[in-house]
Residue, then its C-alpha position, 0 to 999 in steps of 0.5 A: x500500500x502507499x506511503x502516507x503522511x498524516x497526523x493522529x494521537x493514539x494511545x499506546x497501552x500496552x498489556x499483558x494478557x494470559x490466554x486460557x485455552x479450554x479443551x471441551x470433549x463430549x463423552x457419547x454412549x455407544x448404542x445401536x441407533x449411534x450413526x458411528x460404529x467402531x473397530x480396532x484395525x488389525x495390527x494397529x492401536x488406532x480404531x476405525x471410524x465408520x461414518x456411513x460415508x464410505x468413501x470419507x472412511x476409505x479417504x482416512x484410511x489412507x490418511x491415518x497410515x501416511x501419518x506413520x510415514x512416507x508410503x508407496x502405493x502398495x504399502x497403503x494397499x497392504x496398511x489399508x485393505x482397500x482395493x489397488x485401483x481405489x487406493x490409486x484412485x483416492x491417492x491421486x485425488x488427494x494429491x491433486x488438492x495437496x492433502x498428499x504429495x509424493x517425496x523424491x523417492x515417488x511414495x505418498x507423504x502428507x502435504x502442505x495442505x495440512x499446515x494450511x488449515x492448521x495455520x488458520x485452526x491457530x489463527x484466533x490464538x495468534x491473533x489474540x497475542x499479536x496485538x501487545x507485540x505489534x505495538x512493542x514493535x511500533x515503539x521500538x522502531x518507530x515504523x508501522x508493523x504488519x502479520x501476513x499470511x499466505x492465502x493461496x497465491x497473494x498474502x493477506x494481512x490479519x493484523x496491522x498496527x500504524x505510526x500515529x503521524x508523519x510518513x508512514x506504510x499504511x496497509x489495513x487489516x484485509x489487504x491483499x498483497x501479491x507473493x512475488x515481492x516484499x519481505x514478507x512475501x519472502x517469508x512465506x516462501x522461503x520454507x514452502x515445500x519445492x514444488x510450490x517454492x518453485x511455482x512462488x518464484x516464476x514471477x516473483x522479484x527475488x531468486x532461490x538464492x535469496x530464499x536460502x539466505x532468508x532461510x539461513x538468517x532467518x528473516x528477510x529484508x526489502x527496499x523498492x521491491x514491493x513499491x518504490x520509496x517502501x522498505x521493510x524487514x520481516x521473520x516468520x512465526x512458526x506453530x507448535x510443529x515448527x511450521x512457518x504458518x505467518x510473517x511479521x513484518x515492519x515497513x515504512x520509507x526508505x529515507x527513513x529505513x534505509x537501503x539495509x533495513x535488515x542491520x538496523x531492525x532484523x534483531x527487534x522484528x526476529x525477537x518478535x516472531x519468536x515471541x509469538x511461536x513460543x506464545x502459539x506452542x505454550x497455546x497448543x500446549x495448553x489445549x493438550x492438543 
């Protein structure tokens, strides 16, 4: 978005909030008039669960035996029970909407599409502990910060927090921005899986080389990539398994951040991304999940 120049009076408090997180579980009694039936499965510990649906109970055979790893196509014949042409069948269209990939061997491995949906299950607890950090963030360096998430082929921005005066990057909570230029962009790309890495970087601004360098350091910087006279520096935030599910970012102009951004800011921008993964894991830890 632009950069504007503007004068406001905001009131900075800050707080510190403990989030609770309660975990409900009903408790059903088994009868005959239950829409679910259970069964143990041969040589595993896990139950079956038959909905009704049958091709739902085949599709989540196949899931649960890939959540023990990789698996050719005759491996989750063998695990599953299910016929050769049918495993085959639900394999490839689960593939087709990246619930599973196929590693460099050709088996079967859960995809990304998983971390896509746990990312946004956990955008309600990043939410609630992002605002006190994005306002730290505003006062220690003085330029607006931002938290964007991948949202298909673009970044969304679910959290936003701006300089009360002066010339400022202004970017509202729901814009969208494209993934082939900024740091944040960088971000969300960097630890993507190489197949979609790939796909990321037909058009962006930046190269492989540059992503592995963000990778290396952990946070990522730009100056004029995004839009001319806009500077900004980003780190990710990563969810209980590790995943980079968001980025934090900060931005503003660059005759105020400078042409490298990232000596001056990276350190500040990196302490809060770490912040918000370990308040998302202590989170997950309290939900027992």
């Amino acid at each position: 978005m632009a950069i504007q120049n503007g004068d406001s009076t905001t009131d900075g408090t800050l707080q510190t909030k403990k989030e609770t997180v309660k975990v409900l579980t009903n408790s059903r009694n088994a009868s005959s008039q239950s829409d679910e039936t259970t069964a143990e499965r041969p040589g595993s510990a896990r139950k079956e669960v038959h909905s009704g649906v049958g091709v739902l109970d085949k599709t989540a055979k196949i899931l649960d035996t890939l959540e023990g790893g990789p698996a050719t196509l005759a491996q989750l014949v063998n695990e599953t029970g299910l016929a050769r042409p049918t495993a085959h069948r639900l394999a490839i269209a689960l593939e087709k909407h990246r619930f599973i990939v196929r590693d460099q061997h050709g088996r079967f491995v859960l995809g990304s599409r998983f971390a896509e949906l746990a990312a946004a299950a956990g955008e309600d607890r990043l939410l609630t502990a992002c605002g006190p950090i994005l306002q730290t963030l505003l006062d220690r360096t003085g330029e607006s910060a931002q938290i964007y998430r991948r949202q298909g082929d673009q970044r969304v921005c679910i959290a936003a927090v701006e300089r009360s005066s002066g010339l400022r990057d202004s970017i509202p909570v729901g814009a969208i921005l494209s993934m082939e230029a900024g740091s944040a962009a960088q971000i969300l790309l960097a630890w993507e899986d190489p197949e979609r890495m790939h796909q990321g970087l037909r058009r962006a601004k930046f190269t492989m080389a540059k992503l592995a360098t963000v990778r290396k350091r952990g946070w990522a910087e730009s100056v004029n990539e995004r839009e001319a006279g806009v500077a900004s520096v980003s780190s990710p935030i990563r969810n209980a398994s590790g995943q980079v599910i968001a980025a934090i970012s900060i931005s503003g102009p660059t005759n105020r951040m400078g042409t490298t951004p990232g000596q001056h800011f990276a350190p500040l921008v990196m302490a809060a991304g770490k912040y918000l993964s370990d308040a998302l894991i202590r989170a997950h830890a309290g939900a027992g999940m």
